[in-house]
LUMVOMI-720174 format. One record per atom (N, C-alpha, C): residue in one letter; x, y, z. Coordinates in steps of 0.1 Angstrom, whole numbers, plus 5000, padded with zeros to 4 digits. Layout:
N
aXYZ...
% end
This chain:
493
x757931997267x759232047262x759332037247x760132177241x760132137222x761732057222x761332017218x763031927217x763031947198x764232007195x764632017180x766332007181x766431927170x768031857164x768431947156x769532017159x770632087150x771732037150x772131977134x773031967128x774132027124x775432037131x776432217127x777032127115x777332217106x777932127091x779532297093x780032247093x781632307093x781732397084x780932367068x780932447060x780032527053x779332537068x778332677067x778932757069x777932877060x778533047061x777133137065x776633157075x775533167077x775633357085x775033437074x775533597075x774533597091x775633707100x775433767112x776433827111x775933937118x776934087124x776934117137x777434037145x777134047158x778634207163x778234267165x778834427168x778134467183x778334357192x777534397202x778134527215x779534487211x780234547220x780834667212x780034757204x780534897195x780234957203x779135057216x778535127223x777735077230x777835187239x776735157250x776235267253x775035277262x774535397271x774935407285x774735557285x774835627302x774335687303x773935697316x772835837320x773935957321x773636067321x774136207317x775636227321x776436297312x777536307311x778636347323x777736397331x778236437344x778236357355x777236277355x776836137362x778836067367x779636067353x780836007354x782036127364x781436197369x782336217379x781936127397x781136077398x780635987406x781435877407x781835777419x782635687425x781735587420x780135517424x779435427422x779535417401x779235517395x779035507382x780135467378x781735517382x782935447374x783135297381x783035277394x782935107395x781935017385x780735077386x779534987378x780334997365x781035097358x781535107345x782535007343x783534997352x784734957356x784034777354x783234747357x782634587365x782234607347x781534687344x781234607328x782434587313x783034687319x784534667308x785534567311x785834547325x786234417324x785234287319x784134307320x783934157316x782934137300x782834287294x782734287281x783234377278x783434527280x784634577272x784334647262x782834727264x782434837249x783534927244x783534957231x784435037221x783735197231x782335207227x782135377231x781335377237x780735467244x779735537253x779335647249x778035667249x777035747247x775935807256x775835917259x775135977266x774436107264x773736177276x773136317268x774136397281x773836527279x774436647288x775536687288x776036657275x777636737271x777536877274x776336937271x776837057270x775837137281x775437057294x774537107304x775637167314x774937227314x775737297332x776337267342x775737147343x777037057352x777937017351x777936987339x779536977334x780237107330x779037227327x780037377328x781237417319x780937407306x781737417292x781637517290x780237587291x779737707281x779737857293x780637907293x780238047299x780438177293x779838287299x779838417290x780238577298x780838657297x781138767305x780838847298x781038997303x780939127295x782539167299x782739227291x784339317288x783839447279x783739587290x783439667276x782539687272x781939647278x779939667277x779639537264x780839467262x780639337247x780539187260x779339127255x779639007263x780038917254x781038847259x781938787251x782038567260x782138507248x781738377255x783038257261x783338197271x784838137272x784238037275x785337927275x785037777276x785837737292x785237647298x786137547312x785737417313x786937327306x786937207303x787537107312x787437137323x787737077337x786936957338x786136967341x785136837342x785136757330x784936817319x785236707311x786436657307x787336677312x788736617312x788736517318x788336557337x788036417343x787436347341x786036357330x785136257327x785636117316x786636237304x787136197291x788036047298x788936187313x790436057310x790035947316x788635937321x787935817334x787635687322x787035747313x786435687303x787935637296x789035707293x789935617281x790935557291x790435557307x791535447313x790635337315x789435317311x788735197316x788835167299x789335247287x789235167277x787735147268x787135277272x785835317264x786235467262x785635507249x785735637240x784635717240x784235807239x782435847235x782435877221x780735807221x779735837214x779235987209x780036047208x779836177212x778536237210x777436257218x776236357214x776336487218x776236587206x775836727205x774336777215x774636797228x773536867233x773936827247x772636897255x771736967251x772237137253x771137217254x771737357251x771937377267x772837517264x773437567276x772637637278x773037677295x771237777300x771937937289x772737947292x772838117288x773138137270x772538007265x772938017250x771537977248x770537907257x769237907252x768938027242x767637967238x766338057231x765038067239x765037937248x763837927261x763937847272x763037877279x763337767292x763137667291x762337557281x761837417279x763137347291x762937237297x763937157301x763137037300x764136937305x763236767303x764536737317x763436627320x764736527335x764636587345x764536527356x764936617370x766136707371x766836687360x768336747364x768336857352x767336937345x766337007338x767636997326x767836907317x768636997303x767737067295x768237157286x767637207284x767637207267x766237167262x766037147249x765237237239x765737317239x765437477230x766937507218x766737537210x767137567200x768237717203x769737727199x770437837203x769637937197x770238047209x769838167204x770638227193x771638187193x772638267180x773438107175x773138097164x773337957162x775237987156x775338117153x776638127155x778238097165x776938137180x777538087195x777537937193x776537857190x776437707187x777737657182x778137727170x779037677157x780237677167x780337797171x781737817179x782237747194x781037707198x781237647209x781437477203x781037437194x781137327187x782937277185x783237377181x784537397171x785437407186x785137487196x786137497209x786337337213x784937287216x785037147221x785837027208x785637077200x786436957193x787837007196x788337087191x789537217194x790537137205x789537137215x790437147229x790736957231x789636887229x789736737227x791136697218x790936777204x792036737198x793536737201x793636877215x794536867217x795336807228x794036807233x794336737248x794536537247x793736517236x794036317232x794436327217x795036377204x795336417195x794336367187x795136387172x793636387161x793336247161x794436187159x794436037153x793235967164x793136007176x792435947183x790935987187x790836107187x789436167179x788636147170x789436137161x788436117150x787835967149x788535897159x787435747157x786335757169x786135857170x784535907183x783835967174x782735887171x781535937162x781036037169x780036107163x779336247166x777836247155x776936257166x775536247167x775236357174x774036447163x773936577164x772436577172x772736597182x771336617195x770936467200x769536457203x768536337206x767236337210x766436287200x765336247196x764536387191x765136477184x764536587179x762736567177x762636447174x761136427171x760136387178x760736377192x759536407203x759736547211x758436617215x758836747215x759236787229x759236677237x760336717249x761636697249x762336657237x763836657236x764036787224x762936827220x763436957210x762337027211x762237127212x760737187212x760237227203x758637167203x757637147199x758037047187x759036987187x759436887180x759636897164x759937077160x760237157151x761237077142x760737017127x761736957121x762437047117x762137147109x762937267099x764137317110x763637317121x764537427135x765937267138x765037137134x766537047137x767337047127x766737037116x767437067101x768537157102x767837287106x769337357106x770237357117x769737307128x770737297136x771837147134x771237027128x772637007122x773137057111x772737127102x773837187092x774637257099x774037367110x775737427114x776137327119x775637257125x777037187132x777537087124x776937027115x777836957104x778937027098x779037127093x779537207093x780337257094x780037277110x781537297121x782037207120x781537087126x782636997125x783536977114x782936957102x783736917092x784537037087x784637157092x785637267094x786737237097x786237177111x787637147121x788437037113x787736917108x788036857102x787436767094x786936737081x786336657072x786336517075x787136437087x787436347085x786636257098x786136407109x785136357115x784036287111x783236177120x782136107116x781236147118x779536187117x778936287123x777536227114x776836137121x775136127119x774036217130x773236187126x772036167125x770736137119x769036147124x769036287129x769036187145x769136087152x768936057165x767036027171x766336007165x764935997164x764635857170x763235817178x763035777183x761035727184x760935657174x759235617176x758335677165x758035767170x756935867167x757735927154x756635887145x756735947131x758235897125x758535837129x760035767126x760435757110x759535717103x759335747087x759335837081x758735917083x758336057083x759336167083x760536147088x761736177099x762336127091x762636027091x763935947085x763736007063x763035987060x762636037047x763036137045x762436227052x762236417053x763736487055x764636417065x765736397068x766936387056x766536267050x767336267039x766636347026x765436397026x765436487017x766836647016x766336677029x767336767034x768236757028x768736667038x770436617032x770836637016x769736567008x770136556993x769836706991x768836786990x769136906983x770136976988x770836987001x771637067009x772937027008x773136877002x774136856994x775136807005x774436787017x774836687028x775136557029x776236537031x776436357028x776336307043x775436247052x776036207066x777436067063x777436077074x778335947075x777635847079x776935867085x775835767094x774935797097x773935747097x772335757104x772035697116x771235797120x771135727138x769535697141x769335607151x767635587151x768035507164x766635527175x766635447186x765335347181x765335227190x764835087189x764635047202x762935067208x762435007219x761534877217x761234867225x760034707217x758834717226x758234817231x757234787244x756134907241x755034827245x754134917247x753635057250x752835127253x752635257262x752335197278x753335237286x753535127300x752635187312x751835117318x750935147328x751635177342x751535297348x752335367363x751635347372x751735257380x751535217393x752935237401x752435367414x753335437423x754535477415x755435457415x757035527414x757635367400x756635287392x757135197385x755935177372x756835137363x755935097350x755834987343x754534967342x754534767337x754134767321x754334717313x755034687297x753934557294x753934607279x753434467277x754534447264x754934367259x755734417249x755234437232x756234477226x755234457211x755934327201x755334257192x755634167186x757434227178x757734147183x759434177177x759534207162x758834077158x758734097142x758434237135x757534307148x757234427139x757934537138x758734527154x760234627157x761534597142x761634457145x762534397128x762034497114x760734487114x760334557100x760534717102x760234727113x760334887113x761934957108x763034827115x764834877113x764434877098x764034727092x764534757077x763734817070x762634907072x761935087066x762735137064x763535207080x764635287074x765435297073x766035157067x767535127059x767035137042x765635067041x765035097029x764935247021x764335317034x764235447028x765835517025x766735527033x768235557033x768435527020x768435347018x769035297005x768235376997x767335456995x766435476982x767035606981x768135626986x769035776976x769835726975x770335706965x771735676959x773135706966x773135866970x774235866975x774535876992x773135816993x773035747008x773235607010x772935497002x772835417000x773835297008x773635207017x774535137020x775435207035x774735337035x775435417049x775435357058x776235357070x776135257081x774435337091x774135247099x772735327105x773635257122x773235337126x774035297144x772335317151x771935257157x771035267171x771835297182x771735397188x772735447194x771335457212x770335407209x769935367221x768835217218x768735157223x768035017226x767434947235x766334907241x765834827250x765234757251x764534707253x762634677261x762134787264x762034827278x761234967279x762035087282x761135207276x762135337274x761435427288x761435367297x761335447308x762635387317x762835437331x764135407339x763435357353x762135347348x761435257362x760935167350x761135107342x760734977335x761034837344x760434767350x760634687355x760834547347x760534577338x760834447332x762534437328x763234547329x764434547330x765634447337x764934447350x765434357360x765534227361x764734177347x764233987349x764733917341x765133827339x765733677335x765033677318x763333677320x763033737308x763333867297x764233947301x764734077299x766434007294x766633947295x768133887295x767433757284x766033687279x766333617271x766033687263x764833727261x764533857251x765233897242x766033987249x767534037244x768733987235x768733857238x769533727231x768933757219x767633717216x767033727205x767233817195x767133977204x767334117197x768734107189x770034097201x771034067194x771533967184x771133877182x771133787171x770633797157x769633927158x769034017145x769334127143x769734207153x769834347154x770834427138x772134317139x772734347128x772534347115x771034277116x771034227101x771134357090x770734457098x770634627086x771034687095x771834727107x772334787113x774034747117x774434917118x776334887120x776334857134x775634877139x775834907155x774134947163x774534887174x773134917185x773734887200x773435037205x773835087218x772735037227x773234927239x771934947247x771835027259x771135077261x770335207270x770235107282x770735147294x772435167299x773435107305x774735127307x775134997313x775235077326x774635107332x774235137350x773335207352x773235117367x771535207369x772135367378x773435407376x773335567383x773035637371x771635707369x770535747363x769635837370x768935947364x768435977374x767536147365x767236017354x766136137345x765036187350x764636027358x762936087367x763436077382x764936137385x764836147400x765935987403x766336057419x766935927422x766735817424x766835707420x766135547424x766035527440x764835457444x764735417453x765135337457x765135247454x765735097454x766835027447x767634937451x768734887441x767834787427x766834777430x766234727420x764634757418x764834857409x763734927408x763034927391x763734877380x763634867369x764534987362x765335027364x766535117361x766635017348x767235167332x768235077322x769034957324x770335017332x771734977331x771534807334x772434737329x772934607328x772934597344x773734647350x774334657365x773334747376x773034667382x771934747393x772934807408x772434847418x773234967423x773934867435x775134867442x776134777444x776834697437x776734707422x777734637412x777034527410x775734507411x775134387412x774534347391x775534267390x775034247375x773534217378x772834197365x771534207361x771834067351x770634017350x770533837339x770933917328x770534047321x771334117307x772434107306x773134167318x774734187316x775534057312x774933927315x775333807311x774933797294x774033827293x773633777274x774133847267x775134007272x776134097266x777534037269x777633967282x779133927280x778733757271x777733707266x778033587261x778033607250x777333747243x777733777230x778933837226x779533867235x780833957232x781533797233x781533737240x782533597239x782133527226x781333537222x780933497207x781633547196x781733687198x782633777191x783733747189x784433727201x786133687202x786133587198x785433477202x786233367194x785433327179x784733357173x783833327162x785133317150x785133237140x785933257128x784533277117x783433227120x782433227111x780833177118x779933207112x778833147117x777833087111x777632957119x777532817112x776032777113x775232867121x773932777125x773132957133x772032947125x771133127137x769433067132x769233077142x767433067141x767133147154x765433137156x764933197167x765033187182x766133057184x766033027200x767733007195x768533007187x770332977188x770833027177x772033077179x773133097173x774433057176x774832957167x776232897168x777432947161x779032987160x779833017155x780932917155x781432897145x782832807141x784032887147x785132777158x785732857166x787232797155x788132817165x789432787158x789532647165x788732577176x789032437185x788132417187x786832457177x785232367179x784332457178x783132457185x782232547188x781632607197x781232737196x780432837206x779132857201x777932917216x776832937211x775732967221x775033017217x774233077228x772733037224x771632987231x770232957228x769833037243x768133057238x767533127249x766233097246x765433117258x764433087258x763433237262x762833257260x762133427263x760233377265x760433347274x758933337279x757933207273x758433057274x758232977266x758032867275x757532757277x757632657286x759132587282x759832497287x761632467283x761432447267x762432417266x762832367251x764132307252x764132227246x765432117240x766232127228x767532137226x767932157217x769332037217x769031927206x770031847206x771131867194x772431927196x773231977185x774231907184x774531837171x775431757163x776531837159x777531727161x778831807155x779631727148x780931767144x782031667135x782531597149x782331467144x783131407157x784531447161x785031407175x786131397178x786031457197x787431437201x787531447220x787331587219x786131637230x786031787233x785631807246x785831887254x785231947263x784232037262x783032017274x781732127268x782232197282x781932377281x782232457291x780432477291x779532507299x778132607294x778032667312x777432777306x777532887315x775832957310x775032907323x773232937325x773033057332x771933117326x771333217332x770033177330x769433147344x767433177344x767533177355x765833177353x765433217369x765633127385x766333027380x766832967392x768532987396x769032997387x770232977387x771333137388x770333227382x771033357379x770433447383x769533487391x768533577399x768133657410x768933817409x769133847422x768133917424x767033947413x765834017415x765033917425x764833767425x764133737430x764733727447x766133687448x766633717462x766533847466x766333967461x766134067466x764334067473x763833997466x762434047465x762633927482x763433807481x762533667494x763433787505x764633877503x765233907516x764434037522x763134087511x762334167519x762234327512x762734307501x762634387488x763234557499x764234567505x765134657515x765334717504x764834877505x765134987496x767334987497x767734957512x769335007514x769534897520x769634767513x770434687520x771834667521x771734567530x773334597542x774434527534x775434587540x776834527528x776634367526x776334297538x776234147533x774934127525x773934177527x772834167516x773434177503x774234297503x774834317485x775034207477x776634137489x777134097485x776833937484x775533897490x774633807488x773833837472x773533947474x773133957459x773933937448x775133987449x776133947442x776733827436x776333727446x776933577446x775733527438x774333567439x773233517433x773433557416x774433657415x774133747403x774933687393x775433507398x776833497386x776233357382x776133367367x775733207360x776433047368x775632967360x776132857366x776932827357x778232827362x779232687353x779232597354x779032457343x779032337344x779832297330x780332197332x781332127324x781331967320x781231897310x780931757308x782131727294x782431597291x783331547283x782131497272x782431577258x781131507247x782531477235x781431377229x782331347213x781231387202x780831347199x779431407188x778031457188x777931517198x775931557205x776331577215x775631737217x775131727231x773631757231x772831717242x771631777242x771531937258x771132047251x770532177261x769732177268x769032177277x767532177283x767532357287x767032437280x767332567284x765232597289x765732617303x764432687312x763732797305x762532817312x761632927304x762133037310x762833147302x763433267305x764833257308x765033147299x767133117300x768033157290x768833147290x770333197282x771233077286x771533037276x772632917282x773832987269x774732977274x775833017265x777032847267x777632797256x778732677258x779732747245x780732647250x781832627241x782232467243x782432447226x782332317225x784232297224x784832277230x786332227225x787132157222x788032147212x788732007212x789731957220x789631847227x790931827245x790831717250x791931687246x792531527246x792231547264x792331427270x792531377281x794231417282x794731437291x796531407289x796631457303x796731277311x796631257326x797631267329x798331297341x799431267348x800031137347x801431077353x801730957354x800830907368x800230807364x799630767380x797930827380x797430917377x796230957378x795430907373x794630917380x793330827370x792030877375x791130997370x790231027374x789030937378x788730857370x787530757375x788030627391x788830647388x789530587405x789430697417x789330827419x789730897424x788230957433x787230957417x785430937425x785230827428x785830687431x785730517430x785930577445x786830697453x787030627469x786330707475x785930607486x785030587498x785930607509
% end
């Protein structure tokens, strides 16, 4: 076991940007007319509570925005914003907004048939990029009026996704993404200048190359974004065995260098400089049968990511908070390596714990007093909070000093003993459709341990290989009843 002494000194100022709870992902925009997808939604906003949501298929056919008639021998194009109404008001009664992404193309506004996902969107370039502009301007149009401006305009807008692999844009044509966000930069800032509106939304491959070329554009076209967007995976090329894919991962340190490239390159134009960059997707593995998604190690991991992520970024979305998804088809199983935080019966995942311990960090933080590779501590308003993890390590020990005085320690564990419904799933027989009491067996397995002890200056952690221990250290007088006396009360026999 590594056993190391941390000292919290009260009058550290130790920079972090923890923004964990700005966005999230979902699988396609239509997905949210579904009963399973608003509960799993519903289960993560109560207990962390994202600002937005981001997704792809705004403008696919199942949600059915874009249609076109003839009148007159002129075909002429109308809009039906039915479905996205239902989807909009689902999303601002649970108290999440969208992320808004521009795409993909409508079938009858195509230029070709390319599609991607079992649910085929379709990633070809408009045929009249004029229909584009206009269908652009309807949808803000009708939004504005239906939730007014003031409330619009704090929904960012991100123009497509991953233009730079050539199954999300075809043949992965930079010049053809180029101008398809000018018109719609464009449009939007028609409608109104005051919209937010990045990209390009890029992902891996040639990412430099992209991000540079990108802001060349911009500067001679005299384009200012508001934001820059880039996805951040950490894993391998993953090996497919049957219907799942196994990961090796890549050295973190070199995912870290790669964010601050292209904050570097950004800052290297002046009148880019200092722009906010959003990761508007994030993971471990960028497939939806990643299995490493499911594990206790996937939940320490992650600790880690978030504790750095901010350091050159405004924000980072992680890819998704539920597993109703269904790019390569419907899941087989409730636990199959799906994105989402929440596996299928509402069944949190060891992640969805390291997102609600960082969001509790959030809320109560006045400052942050202590961050290395296994903790991050913050100065509360009645003591201290803090989270250590462990990500594939034999235990480790962490003994942490504080200013003396009477406190209560709250800590709340996640590893593979205590927090693990992957492995109960796997001893009850790994049941593609298990039975309501199975669920809710899984369920009971799916919730950290709370434990509680009385400290005055030190406590010592013992955090497991593949754990997350999250505490709050607080200040709390004893103040007994008349007559009570807790140590008499465990005294009877």
């Amino acid at each position: 076991m590594v056993l190391k002494e941390v000292t919290l000194k009260d009058s550290a100022n130790v920079k972090f940007h923890n923004n964990v709870d700005y966005c999230v992902g979902t699988g396609r925009t239509g997905l949210a007319l579904g009963k399973e997808y608003l509960d799993e939604l519903s289960l993560v906003q109560e207990e962390i509570g994202f600002k937005h949501i981001r997704g792809h298929g705004l403008f696919c056919d199942d949600v059915a925005i874009y249609h076109e008639y003839e009148e007159n021998g002129v075909k002429k194009a109308e809009y039906n914003f039915t479905y996205l109404d239902r989807i909009y008001d689902e999303y601002l009664a649970r108290n999440i907004r969208p992320f808004i992404e521009l795409g993909f193309m409508p079938y009858k506004m195509a230029s070709g048939t390319q599609t991607i996902f079992y649910w085929r969107g379709n990633t070809t370039p408009p045929k009249d990029y004029k229909k584009w502009a206009k269908l652009i301007t309807a949808y803000l149009e009708h939004i504005i009026d239906r939730y007014g401006l003031e409330e619009v305009l704090t929904w960012p807008i991100e123009v497509w996704n991953e233009p730079n692999l050539p199954g999300f844009w075809e043949k992965a044509d930079m010049q053809e993404y180029f101008k398809l966000f000018k018109v719609s930069f464009e449009a939007i800032k028609k409608v109104n200048k005051d919209f937010k509106v990045g990209g390009p939304a890029i992902c891996g491959v040639r990412d430099e190359e992209w991000i540079r070329e990108f802001c060349e554009f911009c500067h001679k076209n005299g384009i200012v974004p508001d934001s820059f967007t880039r996805h951040h995976y950490t894993v391998e090329f993953p090996k497919r065995i049957g219907h799942y894919d196994y990961h090796r991962l890549m050295d973190p340190e070199a995912g870290f260098k790669n964010l601050q490239t292209t904050r570097d390159i950004i800052d290297s134009f002046p009148e880019f400089k200092g722009k906010p960059i959003h990761i508007t997707e994030f993971s471990t593995s960028y497939t939806p049968y990643g299995v490493i998604h499911d594990t206790n190690f996937n939940a320490a991991f992650l600790a880690h990511q978030l504790s750095r992520l901010g350091d050159m970024n405004e924000s980072y979305s992680y890819w998704t908070f539920g597993d109703v998804f269904e790019e390569q088809g419907v899941p087989y199983t409730p636990f199959h390596g799906g994105f989402g935080l929440v596996a299928g019966g509402c069944i949190p995942k060891p992640t969805f714990w390291t997102f609600s311990f960082y969001k509790k960090l959030k809320d109560l933080a006045t400052k942050c007093i202590f961050r290395d590779d296994n903790t991050v501590v913050v100065k509360t308003a009645d003591g201290y909070a803090g989270i250590l993890w462990n990500a594939g390590r034999s235990n480790i020990s962490r003994e942490i000093s504080f200013k003396a005085g009477d406190y209560s320690l709250i800590t709340k564990t996640v590893d593979e003993t205590t927090c693990n419904p992957l492995k109960l799933w796997h001893d009850l027989g790994e049941h593609a459709n298990p039975t309501k009491e199975e669920v809710k067996l899984l369920r009971d397995a799916a919730k950290p341990l709370t434990a509680s002890s009385r400290v005055t200056d030190k406590v010592k952690f013992d955090v497991k290989k593949n754990g997350v221990v999250y505490f709050e250290i607080k200040k709390s007088a004893i103040a007994s009843d008349r007559g009570y006396d807790y140590n008499r009360v465990l005294a009877l026999r």
